[in-house]
N, C-alpha and C positions, 0 to 999 in steps of 0.2 A: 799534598798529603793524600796518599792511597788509604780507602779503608775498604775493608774486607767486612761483607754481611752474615752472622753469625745466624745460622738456619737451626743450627738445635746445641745443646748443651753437652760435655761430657760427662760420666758418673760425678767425676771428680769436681769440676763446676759447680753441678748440683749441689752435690753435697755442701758443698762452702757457702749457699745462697743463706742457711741461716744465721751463720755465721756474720756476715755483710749484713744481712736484714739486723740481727743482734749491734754491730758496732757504729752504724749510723742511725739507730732508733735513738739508743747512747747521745749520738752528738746531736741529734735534733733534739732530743729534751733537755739537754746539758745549761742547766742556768748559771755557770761558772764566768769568770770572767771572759773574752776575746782577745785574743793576743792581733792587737790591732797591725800592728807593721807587717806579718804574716797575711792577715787578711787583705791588708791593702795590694800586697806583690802577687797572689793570688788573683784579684781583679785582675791588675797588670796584665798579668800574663794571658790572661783568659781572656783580654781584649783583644793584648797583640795574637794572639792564635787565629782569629778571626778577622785581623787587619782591622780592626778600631782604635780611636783613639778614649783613653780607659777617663770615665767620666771624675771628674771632682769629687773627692769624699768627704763626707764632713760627718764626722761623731758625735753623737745625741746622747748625753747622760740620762737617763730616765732610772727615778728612781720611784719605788713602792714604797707602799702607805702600809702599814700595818696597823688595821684596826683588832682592838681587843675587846673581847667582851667580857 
């Protein structure tokens, strides 16, 4: 796989960086459920891209405490 090294942005790029910065700030604070099967083929792929074999996953319920005062 050829990658080409991007040395400067165009107007148009720019303009969208806040956009991107806006829609993954979103998913990084996003406390909504995972859609687990997705996330797992996701791994998947992102191994084989890289010629790995894609590790074991195993799902951890962690739940919150809601203390009230």
């Amino acid at each position: 796989m050829s990658q080409t090294k991007v040395k400067k942005l165009t107007q148009e790029q720019t303009a969208l960086i806040p956009v991107y910065r806006e829609k993954w700030r979103a998913i990084a604070l996003s406390t909504g459920p995972i859609n687990r099967s997705q996330a797992e083929e996701t791994i998947k792929l992102a191994y084989s891209a890289i010629g790995k074999k894609a590790p074991e996953i195993i799902w951890q319920f962690v739940g919150f405490l809601h203390f009230g005062s």
